[in-house]
C-alpha positions as CSV (number, residue, x, y, z in Angstrom):
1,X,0.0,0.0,0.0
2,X,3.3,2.7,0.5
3,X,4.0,2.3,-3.3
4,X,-0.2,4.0,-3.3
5,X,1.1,7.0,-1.3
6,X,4.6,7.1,-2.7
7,X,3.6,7.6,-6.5
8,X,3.8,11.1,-7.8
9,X,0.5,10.9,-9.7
10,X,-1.5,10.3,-6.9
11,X,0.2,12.6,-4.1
12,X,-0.1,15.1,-7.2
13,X,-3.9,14.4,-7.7
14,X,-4.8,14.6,-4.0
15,X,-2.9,18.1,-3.7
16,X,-4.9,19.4,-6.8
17,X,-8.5,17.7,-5.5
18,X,-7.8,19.4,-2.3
19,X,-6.7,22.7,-3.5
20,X,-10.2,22.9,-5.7
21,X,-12.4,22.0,-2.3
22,X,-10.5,24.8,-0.8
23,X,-10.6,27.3,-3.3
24,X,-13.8,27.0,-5.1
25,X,-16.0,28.0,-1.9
26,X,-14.7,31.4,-2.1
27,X,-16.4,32.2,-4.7
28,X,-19.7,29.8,-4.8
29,X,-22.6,29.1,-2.2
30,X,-22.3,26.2,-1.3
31,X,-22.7,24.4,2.9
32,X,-21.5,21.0,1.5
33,X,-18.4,22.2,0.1
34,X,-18.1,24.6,3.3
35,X,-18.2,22.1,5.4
36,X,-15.9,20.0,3.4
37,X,-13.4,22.9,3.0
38,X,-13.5,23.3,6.9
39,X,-12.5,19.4,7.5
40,X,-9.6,19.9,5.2
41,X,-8.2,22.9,6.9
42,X,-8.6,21.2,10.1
43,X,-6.8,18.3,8.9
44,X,-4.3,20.7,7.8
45,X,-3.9,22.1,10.9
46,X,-3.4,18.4,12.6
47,X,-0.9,17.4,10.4
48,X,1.2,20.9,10.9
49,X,0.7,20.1,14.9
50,X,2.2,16.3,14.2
51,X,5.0,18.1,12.0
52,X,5.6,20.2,15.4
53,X,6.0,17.3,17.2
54,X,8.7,15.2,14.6
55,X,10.7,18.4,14.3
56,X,11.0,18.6,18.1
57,X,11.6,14.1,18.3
58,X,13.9,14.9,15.8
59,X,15.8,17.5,17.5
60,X,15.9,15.1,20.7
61,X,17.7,13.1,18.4
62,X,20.1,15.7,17.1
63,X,20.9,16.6,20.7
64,X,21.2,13.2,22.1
65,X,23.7,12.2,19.2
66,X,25.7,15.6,20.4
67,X,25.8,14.8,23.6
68,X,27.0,11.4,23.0
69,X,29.6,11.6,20.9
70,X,30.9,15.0,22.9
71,X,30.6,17.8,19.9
72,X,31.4,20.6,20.0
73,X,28.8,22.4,22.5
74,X,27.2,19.5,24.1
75,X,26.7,20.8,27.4
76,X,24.5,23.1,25.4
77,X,22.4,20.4,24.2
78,X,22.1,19.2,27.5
79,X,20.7,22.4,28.6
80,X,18.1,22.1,25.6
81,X,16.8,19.1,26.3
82,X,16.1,19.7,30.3
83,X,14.3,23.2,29.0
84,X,12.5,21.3,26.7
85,X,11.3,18.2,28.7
86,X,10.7,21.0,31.8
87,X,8.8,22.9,29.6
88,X,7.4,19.9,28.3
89,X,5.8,18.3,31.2
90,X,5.0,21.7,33.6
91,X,2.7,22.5,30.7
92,X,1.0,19.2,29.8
93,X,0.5,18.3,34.1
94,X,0.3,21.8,35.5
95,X,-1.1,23.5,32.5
96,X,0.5,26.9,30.3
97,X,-0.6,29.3,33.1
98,X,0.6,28.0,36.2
99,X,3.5,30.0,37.8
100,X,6.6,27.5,36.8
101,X,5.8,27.6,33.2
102,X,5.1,31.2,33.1
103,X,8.8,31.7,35.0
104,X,10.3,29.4,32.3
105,X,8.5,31.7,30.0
106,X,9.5,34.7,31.0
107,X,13.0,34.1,32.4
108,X,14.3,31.9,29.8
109,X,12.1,31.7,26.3
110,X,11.5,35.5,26.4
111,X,15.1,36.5,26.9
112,X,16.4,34.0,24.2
113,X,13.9,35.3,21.7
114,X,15.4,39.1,22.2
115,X,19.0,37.5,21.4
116,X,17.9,35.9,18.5
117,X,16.2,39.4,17.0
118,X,20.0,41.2,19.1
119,X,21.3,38.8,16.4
120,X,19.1,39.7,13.4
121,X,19.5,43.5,13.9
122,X,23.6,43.3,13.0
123,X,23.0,41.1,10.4
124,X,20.1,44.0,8.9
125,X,22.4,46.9,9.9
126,X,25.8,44.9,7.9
127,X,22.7,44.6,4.9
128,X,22.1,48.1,5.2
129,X,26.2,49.0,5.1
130,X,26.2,47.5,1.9
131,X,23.4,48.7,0.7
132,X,23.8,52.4,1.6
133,X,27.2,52.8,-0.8
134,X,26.8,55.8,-2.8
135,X,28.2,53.6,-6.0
136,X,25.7,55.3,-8.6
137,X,23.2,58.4,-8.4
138,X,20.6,56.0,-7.6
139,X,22.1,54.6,-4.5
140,X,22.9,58.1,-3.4
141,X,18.9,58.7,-3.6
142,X,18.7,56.0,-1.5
143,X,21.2,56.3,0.9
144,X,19.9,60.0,1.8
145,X,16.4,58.8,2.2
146,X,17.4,55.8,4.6
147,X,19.4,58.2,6.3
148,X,16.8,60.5,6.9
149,X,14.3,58.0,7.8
150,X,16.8,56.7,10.3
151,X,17.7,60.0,12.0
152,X,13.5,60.4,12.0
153,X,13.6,57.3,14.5
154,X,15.7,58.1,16.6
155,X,14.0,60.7,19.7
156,X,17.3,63.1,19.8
157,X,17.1,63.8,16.4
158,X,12.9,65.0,16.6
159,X,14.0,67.2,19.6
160,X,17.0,68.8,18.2
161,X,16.1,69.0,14.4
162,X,11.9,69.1,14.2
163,X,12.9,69.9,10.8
164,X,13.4,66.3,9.9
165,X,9.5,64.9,10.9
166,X,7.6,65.9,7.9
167,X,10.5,65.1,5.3
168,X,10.4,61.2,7.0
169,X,6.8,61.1,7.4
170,X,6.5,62.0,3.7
171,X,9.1,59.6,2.6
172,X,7.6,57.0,4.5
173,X,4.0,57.7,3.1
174,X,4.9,57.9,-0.4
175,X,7.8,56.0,-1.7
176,X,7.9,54.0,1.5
177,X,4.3,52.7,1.4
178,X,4.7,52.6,-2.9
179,X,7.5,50.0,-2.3
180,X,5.4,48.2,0.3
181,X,2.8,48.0,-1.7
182,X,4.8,46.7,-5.1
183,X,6.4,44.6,-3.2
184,X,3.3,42.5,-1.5
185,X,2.0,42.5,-5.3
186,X,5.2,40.6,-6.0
187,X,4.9,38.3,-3.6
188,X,1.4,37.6,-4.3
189,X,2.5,36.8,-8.2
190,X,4.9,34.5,-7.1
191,X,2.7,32.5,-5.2
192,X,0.1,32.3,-7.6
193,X,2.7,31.4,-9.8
194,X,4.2,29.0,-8.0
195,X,0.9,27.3,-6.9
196,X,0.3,26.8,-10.5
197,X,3.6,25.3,-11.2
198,X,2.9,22.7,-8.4
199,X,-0.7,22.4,-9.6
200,X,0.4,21.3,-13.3
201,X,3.3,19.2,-11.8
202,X,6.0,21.7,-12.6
203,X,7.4,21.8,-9.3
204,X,7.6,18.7,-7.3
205,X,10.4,19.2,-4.6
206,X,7.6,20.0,-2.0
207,X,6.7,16.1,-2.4
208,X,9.9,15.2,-1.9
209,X,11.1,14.6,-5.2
210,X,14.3,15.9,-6.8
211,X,14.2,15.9,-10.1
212,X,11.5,18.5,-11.5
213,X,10.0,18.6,-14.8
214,X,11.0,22.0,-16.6
C-alpha cells in the first residue's frame, strides 16, 4: 500500500483535488463544500501540529547524538533538552498558566527570543552597510532617504532638528508605502505562480522529489 502513497501521480492528484475544495467556496454558495473545506483545513492544521512534534523528536535526536559523541557544545544540548522536557511536562500536568511555566517563559524563552532578533539586527544593519554605498546616483537617492528616515527614528534627532518629521513622514508615506505595496504584489505573483507550477506538476520538490519537470 506505501507504493499508493509514494507515486507522484497520486500525491499530485490529491494536492490538486484538495486545492479545488478549498478554493472553489470562495467564490460559490455552497454548505456541503463549506463544510468540506473546513475538515480539510482542520486536517491541515493536525498534520502541521504532528510536524511540530517530529521536528522537536527529531531535535531530541540531534541533541542526544551531540551529547553522546561529545561535539562541539554538548553541554548546550544538554541544557536544551532539560528546557525542553521541563517545559514539556509543567505544561501538559500543570497547565500553560501556572507560575513555573510562566517563569520558564518569562525568564528563559523570552530573553532567548530578544537575542535571536540582538542577532538579526547586525545582520540588517551589515545589509544596510552594503546597501547604503553611494556607488551610482541611484544609490545616493537611497542612501539619503534611509538616512533621513533613520535619523527620524531616533527621539534626539525629533527634539533637536523638528525639521526632519515631515520630510520622513512624507518619505515613508509615499515611496515607502509605494514600495510596500509593489512589493506584497510581487509576492502575491509569485505565489500564484508558484501554486500553478505545483498544480500542473511543474514543481515537485515539496513532495519530496528531486528531479522537477521544466
Amino acid at each position: 500500500m506505501s507504493w499508493f502513497f509514494k507515486s507522484r501521480e497520486i500525491q499530485l492528484g490529491i494536492l490538486i483535488v484538495s486545492f479545488f475544495f478549498g478554493f472553489i467556496p470562495y467564490f460559490f454558495v455552497s454548505p456541503a463544500l463549506d463544510a468540506f473545506a473546513d475538515v480539510l483545513s482542520r486536517i491541515a492544521a493536525v498534520v502541521g501540529s504532528f510536524t511540530i512534534a517530529v521536528a522537536i523528536y527529531s531535535q531530541y535526536k540531534r541533541s542526544l547524538r551531540f551529547i553522546r559523541e561529545r561535539r562541539k557544545g554538548w553541554p548546550y544540548h544538554i541544557y536544551l533538552i532539560v528546557l525542553m522536557l521541563g517545559m514539556l511536562v509543567i505544561g501538559v500536568t500543570l497547565g500553560e498558566h501556572h507560575p513555573a511555566y510562566m517563569w520558564l517563559v518569562n525568564a528563559i524563552v523570552t530573553p532567548l527570543s530578544s537575542v535571536i532578533y540582538g542577532i538579526l539586527a547586525f545582520y540588517m544593519a551589515s545589509a544596510g552597510a552594503r546597501a547604503f554605498r553611494a556607488r551610482s546616483l541611484k544609490a545616493a537617492f537611497l542612501l539619503i532617504a534611509g538616512f533621513i528616515v533613520l535619523l527620524y527614528q531616533a527621539p534626539l534627532t525629533g527634539a533637536f532638528i523638528p525639521q526632519i518629521s515631515p520630510v520622513a513622514t512624507y518619505l515613508g508615506d509615499s515611496f515607502g508605502m509605494s514600495l510596500s505595496r509593489i512589493f506584497s504584489i510581487s509576492v502575491v505573483i509569485g505565489g500564484i505562480i508558484l501554486n500553478v507550477r505545483m498544480l500542473t506538476g511543474r514543481e515537485l520538490a515539496f513532495l519530496g522529489f528531486a528531479r522537477e519537470e521544466s
